[in-house]
C-alpha positions as CSV (number, residue, x, y, z in Angstrom):
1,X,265.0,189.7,223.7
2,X,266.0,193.0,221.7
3,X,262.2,194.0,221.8
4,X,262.2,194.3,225.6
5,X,265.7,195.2,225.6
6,X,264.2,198.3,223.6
7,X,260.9,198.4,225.8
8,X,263.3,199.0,228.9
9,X,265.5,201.2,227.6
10,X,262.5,204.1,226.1
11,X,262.1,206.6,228.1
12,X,258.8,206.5,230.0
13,X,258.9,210.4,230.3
14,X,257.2,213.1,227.9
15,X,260.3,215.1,228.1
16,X,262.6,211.9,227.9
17,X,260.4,210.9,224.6
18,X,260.6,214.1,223.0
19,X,264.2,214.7,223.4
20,X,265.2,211.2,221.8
21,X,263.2,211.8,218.9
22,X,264.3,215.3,218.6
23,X,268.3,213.7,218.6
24,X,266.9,210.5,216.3
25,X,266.1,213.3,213.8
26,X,268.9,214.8,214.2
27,X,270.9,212.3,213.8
28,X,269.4,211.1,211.0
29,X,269.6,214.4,209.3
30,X,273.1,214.4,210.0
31,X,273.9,211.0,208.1
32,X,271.6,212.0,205.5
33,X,274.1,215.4,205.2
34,X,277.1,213.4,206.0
35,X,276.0,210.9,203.3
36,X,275.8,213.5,200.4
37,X,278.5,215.6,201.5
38,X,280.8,212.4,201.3
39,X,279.6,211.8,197.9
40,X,279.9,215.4,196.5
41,X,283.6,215.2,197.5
42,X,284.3,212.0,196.2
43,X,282.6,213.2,192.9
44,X,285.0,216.2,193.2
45,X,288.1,214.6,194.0
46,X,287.2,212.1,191.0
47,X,286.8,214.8,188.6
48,X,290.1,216.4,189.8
49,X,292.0,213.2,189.0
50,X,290.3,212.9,185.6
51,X,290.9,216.5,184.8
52,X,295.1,216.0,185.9
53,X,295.2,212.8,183.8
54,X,293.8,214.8,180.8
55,X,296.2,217.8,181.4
56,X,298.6,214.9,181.1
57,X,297.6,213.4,178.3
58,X,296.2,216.1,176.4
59,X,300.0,217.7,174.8
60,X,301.2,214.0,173.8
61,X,297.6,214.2,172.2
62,X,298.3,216.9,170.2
63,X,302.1,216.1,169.3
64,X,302.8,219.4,171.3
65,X,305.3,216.8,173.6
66,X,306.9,213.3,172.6
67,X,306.5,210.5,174.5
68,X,309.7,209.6,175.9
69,X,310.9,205.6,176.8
70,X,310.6,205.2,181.0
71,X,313.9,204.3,181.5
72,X,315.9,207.8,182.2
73,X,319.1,208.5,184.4
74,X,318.3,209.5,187.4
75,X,318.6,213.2,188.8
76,X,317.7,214.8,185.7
77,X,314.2,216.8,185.4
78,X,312.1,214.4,183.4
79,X,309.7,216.4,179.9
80,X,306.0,215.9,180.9
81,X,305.7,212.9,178.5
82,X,307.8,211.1,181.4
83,X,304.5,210.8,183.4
84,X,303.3,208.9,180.7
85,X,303.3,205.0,180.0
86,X,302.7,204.0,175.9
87,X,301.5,200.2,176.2
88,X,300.2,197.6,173.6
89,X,297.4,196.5,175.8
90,X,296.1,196.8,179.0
91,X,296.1,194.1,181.4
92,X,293.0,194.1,183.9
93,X,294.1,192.9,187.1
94,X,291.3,190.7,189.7
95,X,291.5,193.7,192.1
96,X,291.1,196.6,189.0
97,X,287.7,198.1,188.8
98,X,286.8,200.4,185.8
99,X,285.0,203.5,186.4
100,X,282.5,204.0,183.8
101,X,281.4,207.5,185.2
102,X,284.8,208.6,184.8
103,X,285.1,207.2,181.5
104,X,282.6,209.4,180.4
105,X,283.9,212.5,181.8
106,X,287.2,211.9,180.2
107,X,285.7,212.0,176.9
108,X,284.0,214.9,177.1
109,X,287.5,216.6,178.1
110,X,288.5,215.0,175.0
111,X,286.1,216.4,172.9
112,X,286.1,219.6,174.2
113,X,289.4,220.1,174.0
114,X,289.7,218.6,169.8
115,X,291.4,214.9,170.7
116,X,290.2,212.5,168.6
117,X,290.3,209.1,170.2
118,X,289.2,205.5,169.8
119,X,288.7,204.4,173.2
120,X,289.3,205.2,176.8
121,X,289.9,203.7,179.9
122,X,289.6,204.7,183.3
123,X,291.1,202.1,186.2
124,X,290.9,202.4,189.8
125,X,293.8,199.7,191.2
126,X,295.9,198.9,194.4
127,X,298.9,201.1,194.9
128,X,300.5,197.9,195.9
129,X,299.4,196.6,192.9
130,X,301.1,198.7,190.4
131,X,304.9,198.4,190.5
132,X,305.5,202.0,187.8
133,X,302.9,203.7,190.4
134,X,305.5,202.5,193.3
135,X,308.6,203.2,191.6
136,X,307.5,207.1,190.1
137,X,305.9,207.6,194.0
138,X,309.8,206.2,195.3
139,X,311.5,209.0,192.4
140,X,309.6,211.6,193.3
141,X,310.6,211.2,197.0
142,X,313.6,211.0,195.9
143,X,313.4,214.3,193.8
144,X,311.4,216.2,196.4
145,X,313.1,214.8,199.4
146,X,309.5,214.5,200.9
147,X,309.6,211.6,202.9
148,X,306.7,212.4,205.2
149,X,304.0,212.3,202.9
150,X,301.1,209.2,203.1
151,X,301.8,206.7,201.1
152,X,298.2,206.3,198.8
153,X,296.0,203.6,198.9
154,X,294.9,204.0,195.2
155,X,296.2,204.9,191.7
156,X,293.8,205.8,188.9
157,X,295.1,204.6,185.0
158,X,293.7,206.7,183.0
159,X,294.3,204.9,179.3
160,X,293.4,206.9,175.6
161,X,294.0,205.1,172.2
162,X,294.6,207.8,169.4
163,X,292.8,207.1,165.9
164,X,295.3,204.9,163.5
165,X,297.4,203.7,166.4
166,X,297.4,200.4,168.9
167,X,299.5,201.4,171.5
168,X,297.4,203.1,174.5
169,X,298.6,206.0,176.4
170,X,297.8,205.5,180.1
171,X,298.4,208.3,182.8
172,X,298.7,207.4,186.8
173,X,297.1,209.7,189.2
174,X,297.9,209.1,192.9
175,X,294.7,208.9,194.5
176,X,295.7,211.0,198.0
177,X,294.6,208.8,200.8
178,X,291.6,209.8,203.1
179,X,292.0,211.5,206.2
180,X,289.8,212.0,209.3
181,X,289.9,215.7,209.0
182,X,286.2,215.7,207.3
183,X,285.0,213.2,209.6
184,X,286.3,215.3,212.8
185,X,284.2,218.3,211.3
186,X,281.0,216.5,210.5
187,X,281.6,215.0,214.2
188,X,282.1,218.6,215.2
189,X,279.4,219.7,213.8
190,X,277.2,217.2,214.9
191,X,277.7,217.6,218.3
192,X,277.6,221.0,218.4
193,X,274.3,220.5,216.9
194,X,273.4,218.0,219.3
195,X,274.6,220.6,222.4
196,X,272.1,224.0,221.2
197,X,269.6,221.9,220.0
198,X,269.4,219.6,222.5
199,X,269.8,221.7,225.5
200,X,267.3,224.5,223.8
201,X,264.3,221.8,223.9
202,X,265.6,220.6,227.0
203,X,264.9,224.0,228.5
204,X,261.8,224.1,227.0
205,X,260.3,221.1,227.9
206,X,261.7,221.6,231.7
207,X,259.2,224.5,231.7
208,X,256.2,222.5,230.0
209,X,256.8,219.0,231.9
210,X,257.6,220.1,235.2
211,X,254.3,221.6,236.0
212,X,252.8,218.8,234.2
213,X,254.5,216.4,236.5
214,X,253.5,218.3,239.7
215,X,250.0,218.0,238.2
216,X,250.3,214.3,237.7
217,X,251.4,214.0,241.5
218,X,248.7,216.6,242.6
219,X,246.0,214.2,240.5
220,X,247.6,210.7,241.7
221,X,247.8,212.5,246.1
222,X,244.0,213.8,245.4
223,X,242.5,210.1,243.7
224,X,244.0,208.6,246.6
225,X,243.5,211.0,249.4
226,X,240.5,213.1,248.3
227,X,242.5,215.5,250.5
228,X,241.8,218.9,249.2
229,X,244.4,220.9,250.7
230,X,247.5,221.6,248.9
231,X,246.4,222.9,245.5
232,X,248.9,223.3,242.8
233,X,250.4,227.2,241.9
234,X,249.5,227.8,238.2
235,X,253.1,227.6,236.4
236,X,254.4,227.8,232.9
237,X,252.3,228.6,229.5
238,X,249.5,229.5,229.2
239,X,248.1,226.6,228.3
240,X,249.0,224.7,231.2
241,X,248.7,227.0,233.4
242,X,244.9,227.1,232.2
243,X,245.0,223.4,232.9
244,X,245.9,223.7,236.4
245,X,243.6,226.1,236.9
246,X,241.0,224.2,236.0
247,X,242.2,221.2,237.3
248,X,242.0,223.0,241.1
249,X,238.5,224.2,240.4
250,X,237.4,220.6,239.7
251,X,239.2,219.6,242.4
252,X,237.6,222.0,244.6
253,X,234.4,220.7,243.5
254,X,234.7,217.6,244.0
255,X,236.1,218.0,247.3
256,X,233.0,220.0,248.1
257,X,230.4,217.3,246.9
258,X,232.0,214.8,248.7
259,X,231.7,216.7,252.0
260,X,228.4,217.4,250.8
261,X,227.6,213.7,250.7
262,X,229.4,213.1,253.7
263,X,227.0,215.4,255.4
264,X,224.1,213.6,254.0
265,X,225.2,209.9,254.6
266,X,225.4,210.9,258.3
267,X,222.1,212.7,258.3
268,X,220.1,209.4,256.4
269,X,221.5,207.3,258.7
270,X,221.0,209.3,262.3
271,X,217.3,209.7,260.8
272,X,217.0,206.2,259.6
273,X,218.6,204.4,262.4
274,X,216.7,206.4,265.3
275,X,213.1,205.4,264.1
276,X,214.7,201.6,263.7
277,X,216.1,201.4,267.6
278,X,212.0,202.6,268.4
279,X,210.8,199.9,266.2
280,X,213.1,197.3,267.9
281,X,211.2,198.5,271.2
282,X,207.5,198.6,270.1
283,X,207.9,195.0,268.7
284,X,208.7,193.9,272.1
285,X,204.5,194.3,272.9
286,X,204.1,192.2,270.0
287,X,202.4,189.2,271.7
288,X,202.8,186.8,268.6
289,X,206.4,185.2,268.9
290,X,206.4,184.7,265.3
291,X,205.5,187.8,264.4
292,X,207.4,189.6,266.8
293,X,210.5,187.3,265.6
294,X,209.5,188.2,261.8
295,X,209.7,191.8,262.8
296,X,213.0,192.0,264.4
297,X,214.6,190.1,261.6
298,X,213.3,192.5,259.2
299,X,214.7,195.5,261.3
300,X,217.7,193.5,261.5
301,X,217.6,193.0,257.3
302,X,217.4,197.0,256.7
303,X,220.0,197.7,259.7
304,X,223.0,195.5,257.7
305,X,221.8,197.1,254.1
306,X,221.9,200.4,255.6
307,X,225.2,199.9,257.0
308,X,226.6,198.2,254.2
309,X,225.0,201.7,252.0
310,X,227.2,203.6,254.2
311,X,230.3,201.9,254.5
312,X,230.3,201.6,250.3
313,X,229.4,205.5,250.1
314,X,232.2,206.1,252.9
315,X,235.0,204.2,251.3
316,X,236.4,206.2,249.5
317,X,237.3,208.8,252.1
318,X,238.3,206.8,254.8
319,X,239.4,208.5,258.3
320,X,241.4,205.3,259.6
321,X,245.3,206.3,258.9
322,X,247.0,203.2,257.6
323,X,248.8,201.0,259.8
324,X,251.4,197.7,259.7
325,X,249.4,194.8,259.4
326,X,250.4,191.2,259.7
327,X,248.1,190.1,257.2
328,X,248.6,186.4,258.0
329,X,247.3,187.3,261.5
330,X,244.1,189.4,260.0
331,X,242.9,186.2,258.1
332,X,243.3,183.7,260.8
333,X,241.3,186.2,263.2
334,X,238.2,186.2,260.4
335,X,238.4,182.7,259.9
336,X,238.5,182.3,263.9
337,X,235.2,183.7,264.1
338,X,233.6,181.7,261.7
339,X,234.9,178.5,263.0
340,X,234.0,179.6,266.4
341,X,230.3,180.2,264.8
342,X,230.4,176.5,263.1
343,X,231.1,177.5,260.1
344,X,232.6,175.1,257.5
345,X,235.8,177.7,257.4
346,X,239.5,176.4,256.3
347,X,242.8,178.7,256.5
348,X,245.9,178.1,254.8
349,X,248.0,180.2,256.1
350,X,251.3,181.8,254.0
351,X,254.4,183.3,254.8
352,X,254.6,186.4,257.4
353,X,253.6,189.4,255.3
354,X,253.2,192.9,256.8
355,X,251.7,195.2,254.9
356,X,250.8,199.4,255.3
357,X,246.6,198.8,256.0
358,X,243.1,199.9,257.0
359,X,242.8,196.1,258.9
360,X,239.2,197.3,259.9
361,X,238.5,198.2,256.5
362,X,240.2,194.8,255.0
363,X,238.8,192.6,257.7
364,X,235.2,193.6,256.3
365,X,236.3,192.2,252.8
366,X,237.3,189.5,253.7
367,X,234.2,188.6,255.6
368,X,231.9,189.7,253.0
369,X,233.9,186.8,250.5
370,X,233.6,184.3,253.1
371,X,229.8,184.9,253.8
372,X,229.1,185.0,250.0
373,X,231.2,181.2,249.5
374,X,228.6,180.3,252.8
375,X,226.1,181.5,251.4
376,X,226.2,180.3,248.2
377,X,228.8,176.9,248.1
378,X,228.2,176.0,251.8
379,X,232.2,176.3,252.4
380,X,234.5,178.4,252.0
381,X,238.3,178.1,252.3
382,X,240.8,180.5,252.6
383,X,244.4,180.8,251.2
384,X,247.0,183.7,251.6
385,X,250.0,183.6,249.3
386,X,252.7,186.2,248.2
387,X,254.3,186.0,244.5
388,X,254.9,188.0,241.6
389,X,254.9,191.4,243.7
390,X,251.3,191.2,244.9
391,X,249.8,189.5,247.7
392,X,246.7,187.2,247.2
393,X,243.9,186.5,249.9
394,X,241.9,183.6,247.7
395,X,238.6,182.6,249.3
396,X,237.2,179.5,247.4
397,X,233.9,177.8,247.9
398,X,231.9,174.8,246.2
399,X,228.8,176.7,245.1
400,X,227.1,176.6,241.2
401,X,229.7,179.7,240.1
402,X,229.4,182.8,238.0
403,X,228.1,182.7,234.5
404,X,230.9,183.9,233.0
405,X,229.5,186.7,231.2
406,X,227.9,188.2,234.7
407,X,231.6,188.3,236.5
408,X,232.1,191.7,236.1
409,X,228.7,192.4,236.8
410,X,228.3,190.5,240.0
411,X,230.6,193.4,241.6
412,X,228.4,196.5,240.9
413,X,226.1,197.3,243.7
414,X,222.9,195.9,243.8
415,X,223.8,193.2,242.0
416,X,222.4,189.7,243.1
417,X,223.4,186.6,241.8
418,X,219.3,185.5,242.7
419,X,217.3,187.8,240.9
420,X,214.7,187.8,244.1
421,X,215.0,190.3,246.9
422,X,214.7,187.2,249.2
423,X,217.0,188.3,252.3
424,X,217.0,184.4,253.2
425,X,219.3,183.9,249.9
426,X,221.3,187.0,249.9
427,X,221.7,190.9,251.0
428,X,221.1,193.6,249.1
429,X,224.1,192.6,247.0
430,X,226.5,194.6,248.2
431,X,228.9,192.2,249.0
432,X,231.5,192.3,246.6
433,X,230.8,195.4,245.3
434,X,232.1,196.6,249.0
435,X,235.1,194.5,249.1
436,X,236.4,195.5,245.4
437,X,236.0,199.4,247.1
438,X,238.4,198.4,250.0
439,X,240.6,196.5,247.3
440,X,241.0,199.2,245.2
441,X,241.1,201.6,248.3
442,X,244.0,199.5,249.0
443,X,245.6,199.7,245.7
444,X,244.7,196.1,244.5
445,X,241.9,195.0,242.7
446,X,238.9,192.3,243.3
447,X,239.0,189.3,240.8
448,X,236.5,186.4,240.4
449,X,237.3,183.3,238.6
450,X,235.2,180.2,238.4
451,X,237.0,176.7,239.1
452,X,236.8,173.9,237.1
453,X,236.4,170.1,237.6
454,X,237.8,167.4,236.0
455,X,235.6,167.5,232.8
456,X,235.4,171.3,232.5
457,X,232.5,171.6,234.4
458,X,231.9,174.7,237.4
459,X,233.4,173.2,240.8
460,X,232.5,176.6,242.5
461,X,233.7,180.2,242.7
462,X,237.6,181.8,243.6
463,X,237.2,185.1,244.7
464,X,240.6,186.7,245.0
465,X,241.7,190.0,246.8
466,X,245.1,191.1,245.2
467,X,247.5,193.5,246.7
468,X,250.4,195.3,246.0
469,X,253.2,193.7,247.9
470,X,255.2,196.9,248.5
């Protein structure tokens, strides 16, 4: 589900592709930054709290300062021992977590400053949690008059035990609570980032995608048109500008070959097909029946192959615009003509589909699958159906099949599934070469399956003309 969800949502586009992972990076980048700025502050603001604990502690240290009891009158301007707590022990509570890295930066104030000590503690705790951090946050308040400063979240304890002595001396630190202003900056940031970098590329790849994409077009109009005319302006670097360049030369080229061919098909079959028309006259003084039938069917013969040489050679460029088509209709009218011939021809119609078509072109196809399931599994029976945005014209038959290694070999010209050149048991095989042409003319494809019996066996042969339904 999130696979596809994910297939679906990436862009298709060389511009789209690059720009997300050009913002992917970047936004990586940016949590990578975000992610060790956060941590250089918090290693900052840490030491800062060590450091005003040791200020703290550091004169009653000494002996520069006594440590005076908590209780005091109120109003009065308290000595600096007052922010100072002397207790037996120290009580851990569940929610208490020691800081061991600031342990060990409070000792080396310590030492650098000539305490001796016996042990340290460093506590990060609830503000809720500490009653003497509430009440020294409620007199100072009081004192200051400042009511609209944040309550904070934390209070760091930071305890020393002097040499010779039991009692620990343990300094509160309000731990100021955590506002949005670095978070707005790195957001900020990060889209002004976003909005240059972005928007640069984006500019860039507009220049290099947009004659790219009118190349693609101009290839995609000429594969299916052959239509010279039209050629693309050379636009944008140099290197794609070389690109179309060359890309309209070989276009050119190809558009002049297939003239060129065009020129020569015509020629081979005026010169071919005069000479047959005088041999069809010239067998008529053939006294021999036989002979004379022999004759004409052999004329006949290299008629059909030279027709079906053409109309292969020709399909690519054909000069029949496309047309609506009621394809149901196009079937029946080529089964029609088989039944009215005898033939053992079935239809099973499917729902009305009209379709943009060559129906001269099509027809052919389909007559070239039904004469090859005659020819070859002595029926043939045809089935239209529409599903899964393609349309199917499936002609089946009850013929020996395809070895399935030879299927996609069977639709190359020239290819015969009897290895003979008998005309009695097939054409020139061009059959199905022809109709996959005017399939893919069409935009669909030709596929051949064999069908299977009961015990796996081949029932006969499913040739299957797919279209696009749209």
């Amino acid at each position: 589900m999130t696979a596809n969800l994910l297939h679906r949502l990436w862009p298709r586009s060389l511009q789209g592709q690059l720009l997300l992972a050009v913002a992917l990076t970047l936004l990586l980048a940016q949590g990578i930054s975000a992610a060790l700025l956060f941590s250089a502050q918090s290693e900052r603001r840490d030491a800062a709290l060590i450091h005003t604990a040791a200020m703290r502690l550091l004169p009653v240290a000494h002996g520069d300062v006594p440590l005076f009891d908590d209780e005091r009158p109120e109003g009065r301007m308290h000595p600096p021992g007052m922010r100072l707590q002397a207790v037996d022990a120290i009580l851990l509570l569940p929610s208490d977590r020691r800081d061991p890295q600031g342990e060990a930066e409070l000792r080396r104030v310590l030492e650098d400053q000539g305490v001796a000590y016996s042990d340290v503690m460093v506590i990060e705790r609830n503000f809720a949690s500490d009653p003497m951090a509430q009440r020294r946050f409620a007199q100072r308040e009081r004192i200051r008059g400042d009511h609209l400063q944040p309550r904070p979240d934390k209070v760091m304890l930071a305890a020393v035990r002097l040499p010779g002595q039991q009692r620990w001396l343990v300094a509160r630190v309000m731990e100021p609570r955590g506002g949005f202003l670095p978070g707005l900056t790195m957001i900020g940031q990060t889209l002004l980032l976003y909005g240059l970098l972005v928007g640069v590329i984006a500019l860039i790849l507009g220049r290099l995608t947009r004659p790219l994409a009118a190349l693609t077009a101009r290839v995609e109009h000429f594969a299916t048109t052959r239509d010279p005319d039209g050629q693309l302006t050379p636009q944008g670097p140099d290197d794609v500008r070389r690109l179309v360049v060359a890309h309209n030369a070989m276009e050119a080229r190809i558009a002049s070959l297939l003239d060129e061919k065009d020129v020569m098909l015509g020629a081979i079959g005026h010169d071919l097909k005069t000479p047959l028309a005088a041999l069809r006259v010239r067998i008529e003084s053939v006294e021999n029946d036989g002979e004379r039938l022999r004759m004409a069917a052999t004329i006949e013969d290299i008629v059909r192959s030279l027709d079906d040489i053409l109309s292969l050679a020709r399909v690519g460029r054909p000069s029949d615009p496309r047309e609506p088509t009621d394809l149901n209709a196009l079937v029946a009218q080529v089964a029609e003509e088989y039944e009215d011939l005898g033939e053992p021809v079935s239809f099973e119609p499917g729902e009305r589909v009209v379709l943009s078509l060559r129906p001269t072109w099509l027809r052919r196809a389909v007559r070239n699958l039904v004469s090859n399931a005659l020819r070859y599994g002595q029926t043939a029976r045809i089935a239209l159906h529409r599903g899964d945005g393609a349309v199917t014209i499936a002609v089946a038959d009850d013929g020996p099949g395809i070895p399935e290694g030879d299927l996609a070999r069977m639709q190359e010209p020239f290819t015969r599934g009897d290895p003979s050149r008998n005309s009695a048991t097939g054409g020139a095989g061009l059959g199905l070469a022809l109709a996959r042409a005017i399939a893919e003319q069409h935009g669909g494809q030709l596929e051949l399956v064999n069908r299977r019996d009961g015990s796996g066996g081949i029932a006969g042969l499913v040739a299957t003309i797919r279209l696009p339904a749209a």
